[in-house]
C-alpha positions as CSV (number, residue, x, y, z in Angstrom):
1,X,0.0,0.0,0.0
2,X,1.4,3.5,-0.7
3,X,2.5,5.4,1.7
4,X,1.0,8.7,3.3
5,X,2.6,11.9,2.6
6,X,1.4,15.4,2.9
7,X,1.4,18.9,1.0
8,X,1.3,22.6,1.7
9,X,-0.1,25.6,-0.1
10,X,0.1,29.4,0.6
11,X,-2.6,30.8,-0.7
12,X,-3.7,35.0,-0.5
13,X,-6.0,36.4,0.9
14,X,-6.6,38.1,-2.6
15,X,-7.5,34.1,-3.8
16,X,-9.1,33.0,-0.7
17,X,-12.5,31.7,-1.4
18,X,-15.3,30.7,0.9
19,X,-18.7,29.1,0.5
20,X,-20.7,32.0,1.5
21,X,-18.3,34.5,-0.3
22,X,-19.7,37.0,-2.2
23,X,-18.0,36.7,-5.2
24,X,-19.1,37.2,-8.1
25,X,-19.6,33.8,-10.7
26,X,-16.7,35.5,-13.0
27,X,-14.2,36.3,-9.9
28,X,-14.9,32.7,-9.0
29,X,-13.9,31.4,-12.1
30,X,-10.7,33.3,-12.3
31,X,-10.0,32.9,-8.8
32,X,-10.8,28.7,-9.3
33,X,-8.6,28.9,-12.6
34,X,-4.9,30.4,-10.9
35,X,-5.9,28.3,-8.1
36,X,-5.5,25.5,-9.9
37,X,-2.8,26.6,-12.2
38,X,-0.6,26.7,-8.8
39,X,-1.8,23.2,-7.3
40,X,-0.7,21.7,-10.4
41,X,2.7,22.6,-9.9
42,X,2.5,22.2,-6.0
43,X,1.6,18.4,-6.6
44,X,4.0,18.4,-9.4
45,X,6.8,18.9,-7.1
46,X,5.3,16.4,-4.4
47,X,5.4,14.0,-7.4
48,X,9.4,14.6,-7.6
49,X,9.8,14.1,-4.2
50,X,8.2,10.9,-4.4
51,X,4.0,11.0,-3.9
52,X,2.9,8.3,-5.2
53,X,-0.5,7.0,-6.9
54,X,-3.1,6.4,-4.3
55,X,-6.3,5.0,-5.6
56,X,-8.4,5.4,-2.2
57,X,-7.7,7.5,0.6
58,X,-8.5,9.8,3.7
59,X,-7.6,13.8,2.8
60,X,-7.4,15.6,5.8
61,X,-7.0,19.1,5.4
62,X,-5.7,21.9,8.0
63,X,-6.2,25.3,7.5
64,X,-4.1,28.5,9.1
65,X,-4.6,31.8,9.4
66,X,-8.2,32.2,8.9
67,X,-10.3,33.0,11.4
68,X,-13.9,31.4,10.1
69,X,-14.3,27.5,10.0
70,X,-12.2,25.4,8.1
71,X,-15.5,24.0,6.6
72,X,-15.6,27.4,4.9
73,X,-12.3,26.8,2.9
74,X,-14.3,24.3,0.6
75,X,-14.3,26.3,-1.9
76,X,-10.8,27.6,-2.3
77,X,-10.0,23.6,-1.4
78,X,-11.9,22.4,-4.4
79,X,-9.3,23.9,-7.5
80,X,-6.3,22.4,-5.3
81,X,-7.5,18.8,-5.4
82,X,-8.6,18.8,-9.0
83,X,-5.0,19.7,-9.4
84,X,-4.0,16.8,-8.0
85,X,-6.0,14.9,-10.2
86,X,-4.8,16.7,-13.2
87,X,-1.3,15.0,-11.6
88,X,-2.5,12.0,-11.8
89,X,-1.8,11.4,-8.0
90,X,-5.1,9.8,-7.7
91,X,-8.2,8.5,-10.4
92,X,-10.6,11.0,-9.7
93,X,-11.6,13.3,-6.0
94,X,-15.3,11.6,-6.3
95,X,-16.4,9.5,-3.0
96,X,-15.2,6.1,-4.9
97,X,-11.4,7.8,-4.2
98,X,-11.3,10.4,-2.1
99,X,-13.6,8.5,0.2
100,X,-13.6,10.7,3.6
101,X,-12.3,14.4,4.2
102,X,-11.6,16.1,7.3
103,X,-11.3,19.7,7.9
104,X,-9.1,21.1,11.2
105,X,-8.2,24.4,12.1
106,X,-4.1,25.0,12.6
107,X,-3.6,26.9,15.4
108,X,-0.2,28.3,14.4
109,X,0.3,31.7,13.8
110,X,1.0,33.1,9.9
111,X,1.6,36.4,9.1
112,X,-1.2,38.6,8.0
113,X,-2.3,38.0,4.4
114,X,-1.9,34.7,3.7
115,X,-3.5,31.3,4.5
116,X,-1.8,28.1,4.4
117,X,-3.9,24.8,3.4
118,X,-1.8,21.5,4.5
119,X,-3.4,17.9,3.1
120,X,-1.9,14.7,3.9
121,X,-3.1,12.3,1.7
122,X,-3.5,9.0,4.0
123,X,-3.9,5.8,1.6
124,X,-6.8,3.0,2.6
125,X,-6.7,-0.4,2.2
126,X,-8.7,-2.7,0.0
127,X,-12.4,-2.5,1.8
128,X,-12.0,-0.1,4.5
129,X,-13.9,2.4,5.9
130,X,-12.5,5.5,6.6
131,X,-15.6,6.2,9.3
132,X,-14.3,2.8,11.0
133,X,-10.4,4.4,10.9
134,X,-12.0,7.8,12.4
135,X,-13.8,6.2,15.2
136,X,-10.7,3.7,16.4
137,X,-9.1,7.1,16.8
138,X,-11.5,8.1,20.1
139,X,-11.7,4.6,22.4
140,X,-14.8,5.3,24.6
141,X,-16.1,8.7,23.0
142,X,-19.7,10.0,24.2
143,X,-21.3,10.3,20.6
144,X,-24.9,11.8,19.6
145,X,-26.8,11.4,16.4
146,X,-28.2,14.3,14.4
147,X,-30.4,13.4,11.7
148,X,-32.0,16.0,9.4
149,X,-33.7,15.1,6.7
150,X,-33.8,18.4,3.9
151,X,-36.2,18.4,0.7
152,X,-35.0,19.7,-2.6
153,X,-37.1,23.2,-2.2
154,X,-34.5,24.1,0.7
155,X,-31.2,22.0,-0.3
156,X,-28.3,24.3,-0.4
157,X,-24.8,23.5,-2.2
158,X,-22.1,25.5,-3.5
159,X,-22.9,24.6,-6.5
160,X,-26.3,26.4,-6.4
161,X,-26.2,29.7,-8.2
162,X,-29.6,31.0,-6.5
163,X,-29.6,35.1,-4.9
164,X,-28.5,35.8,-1.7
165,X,-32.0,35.5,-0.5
166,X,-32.7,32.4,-1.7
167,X,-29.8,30.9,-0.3
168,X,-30.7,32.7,3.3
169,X,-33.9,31.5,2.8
170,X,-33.0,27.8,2.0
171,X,-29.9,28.1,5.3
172,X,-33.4,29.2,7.5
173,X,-35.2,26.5,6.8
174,X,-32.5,24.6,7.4
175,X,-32.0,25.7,10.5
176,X,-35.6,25.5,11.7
177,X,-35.9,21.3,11.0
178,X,-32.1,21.2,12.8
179,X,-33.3,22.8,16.1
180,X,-35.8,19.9,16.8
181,X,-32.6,17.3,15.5
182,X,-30.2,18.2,17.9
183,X,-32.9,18.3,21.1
184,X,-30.6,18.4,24.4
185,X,-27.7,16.4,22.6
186,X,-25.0,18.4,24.6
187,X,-21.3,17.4,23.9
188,X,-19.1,19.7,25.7
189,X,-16.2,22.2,24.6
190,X,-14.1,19.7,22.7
191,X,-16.2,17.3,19.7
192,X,-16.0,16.3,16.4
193,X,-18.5,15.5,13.9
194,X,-18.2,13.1,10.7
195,X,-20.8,14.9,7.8
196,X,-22.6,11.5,6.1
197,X,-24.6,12.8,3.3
198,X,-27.9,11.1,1.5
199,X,-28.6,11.7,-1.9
200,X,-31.7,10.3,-3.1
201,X,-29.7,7.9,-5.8
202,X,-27.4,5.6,-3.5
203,X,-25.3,5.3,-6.4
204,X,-24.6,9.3,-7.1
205,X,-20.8,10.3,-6.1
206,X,-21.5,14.0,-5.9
207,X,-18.6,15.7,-4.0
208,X,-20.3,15.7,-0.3
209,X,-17.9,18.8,0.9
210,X,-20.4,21.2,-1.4
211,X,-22.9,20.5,1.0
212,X,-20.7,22.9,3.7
213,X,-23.7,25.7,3.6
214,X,-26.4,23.3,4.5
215,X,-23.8,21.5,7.5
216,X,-23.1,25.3,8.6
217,X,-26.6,25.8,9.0
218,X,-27.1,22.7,11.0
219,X,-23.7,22.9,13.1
220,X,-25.3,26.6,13.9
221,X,-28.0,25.1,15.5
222,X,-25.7,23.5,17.8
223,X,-23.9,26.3,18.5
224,X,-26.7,29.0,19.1
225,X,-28.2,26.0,21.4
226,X,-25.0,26.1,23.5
227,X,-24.7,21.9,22.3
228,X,-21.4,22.4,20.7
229,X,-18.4,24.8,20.3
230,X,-18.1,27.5,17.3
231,X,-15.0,25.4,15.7
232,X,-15.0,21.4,16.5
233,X,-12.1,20.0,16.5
234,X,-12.2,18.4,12.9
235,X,-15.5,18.5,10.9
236,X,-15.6,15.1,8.1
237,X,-17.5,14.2,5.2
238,X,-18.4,11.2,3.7
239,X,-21.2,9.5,1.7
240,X,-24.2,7.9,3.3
241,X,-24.2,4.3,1.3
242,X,-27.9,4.4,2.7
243,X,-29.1,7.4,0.4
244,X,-32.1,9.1,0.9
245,X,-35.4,9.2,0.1
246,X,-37.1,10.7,-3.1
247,X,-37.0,14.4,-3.5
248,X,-35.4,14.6,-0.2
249,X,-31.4,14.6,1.2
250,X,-30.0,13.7,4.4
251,X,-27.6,15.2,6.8
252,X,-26.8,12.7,9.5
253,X,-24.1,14.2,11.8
254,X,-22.4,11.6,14.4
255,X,-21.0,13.7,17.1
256,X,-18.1,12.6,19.2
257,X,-16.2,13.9,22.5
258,X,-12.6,14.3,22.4
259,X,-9.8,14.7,24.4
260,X,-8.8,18.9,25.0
261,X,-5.5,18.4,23.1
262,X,-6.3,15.3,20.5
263,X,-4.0,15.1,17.7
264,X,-6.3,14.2,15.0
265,X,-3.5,14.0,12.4
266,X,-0.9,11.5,14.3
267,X,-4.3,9.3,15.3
268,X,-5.7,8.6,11.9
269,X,-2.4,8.3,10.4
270,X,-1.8,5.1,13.1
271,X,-5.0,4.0,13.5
């Protein structure tokens, strides 16, 4: 099995990107295409340095010097790992490949603007499941289920290219089935949460991380119920194999306690 390695980016703040930016579809388009252009020659160099071809794997991504959620940094994520496949480090970044991603915040200090995006690329055996790897990582973890189930009329991706309203009125909807979802689940000032997403065809390997608007809405829930913190400790998505039902997605959120000082990275990469 090839081994794991990992990769760094610098990226301005003049290219940063979030999902509820305010770009406009052109900026985004520019802002995707240098993007790109410099992953390409990032992974080009990790290549030389001997990356190898991973055909299924765990990405988990850290993020510095930004203050919002790493969650948020989908967006500017998205041209850097379509670089990769460009590279041919990897078949294609659909669930079949890149089967789990997890987002953590570095705590390190940059200078002011700039943002650096690490992702270790950690390789999977034949059959395994990367939930399976997460949760051998946090023996004897509390954990909660949140289950909201979100029809098409308020579904909200990055993808969408609806008006600011509309995607504030979809994110309030949202928010209104969540608060009955998350009841009294409370799980204290240091959590996780693994993202499994439903999509009405089983079989569909959509990109789960665009769903980061409708998770945000959900994970605010939490937060404005005083359940969680503002920034868990690592946020993961992943594809519900179970789908959904017709005209309908699913968001089911498995919540785990962790230790104050966890080191996410050092645990999935032994576990």
């Amino acid at each position: 099995m090839p081994r794991p390695y990992a990769v760094s980016f610098t990226v301005s703040d003049a290219l940063w990107m979030t999902t509820v930016g305010d770009e406009t579809p052109l900026v985004r388009k520019r802002h995707r295409g240098r993007l790109r252009a410099y992953g390409r020659q990032v992974w080009a160099e990790a290549k030389e340095e001997g990356a190898g071809f991973t055909n299924r794997f765990v990405m988990l991504v850290t993020v510095g010097g930004r203050r919002e959620s790493p969650v948020l940094a989908c967006e500017t994520l998205k041209p850097l790992i379509d670089a990769g496949t460009d590279m041919g480090l990897w078949p294609d970044d659909d669930p079949a490949h890149r089967a789990m991603t997890c987002y953590l915040r570095d705590p390190r200090p940059l200078p002011g603007g700039r943002a650096t995006i690490n992702i270790w690329v950690i390789p999977l055996a034949a059959g395994e499941d990367p939930l399976v790897r997460l949760l051998r990582c946090v023996p004897g973890a509390r954990a909660a289920a949140v289950h909201v189930e979100i029809p098409d009329r308020e579904w909200l991706t990055s993808n969408m290219k609806g008006t600011d309203a509309e995607r504030k009125r979809r994110q309030t909807a949202i928010m209104r089935r969540a608060k009955a979802a998350w009841g009294d689940k409370a799980m204290g000032a240091d959590m996780a949460v693994v993202c499994s997403v439903g999509y009405p065809d089983p079989h569909y390997l959509g990109d789960p991380d665009n769903v980061a608007e409708s998770l945000t809405a959900v994970l605010g829930v939490g937060v404005a119920e005083r359940l969680i913190p503002p920034v868990p400790q690592l946020v993961a998505f992943r594809i519900d194999p179970r789908g959904s039902e017709p005209h309908t997605h699913n968001l089911t959120l498995i919540c785990l306690t962790c230790p104050p000082e966890m080191r996410w990275c050092s645990a999935l990469l032994g576990a």
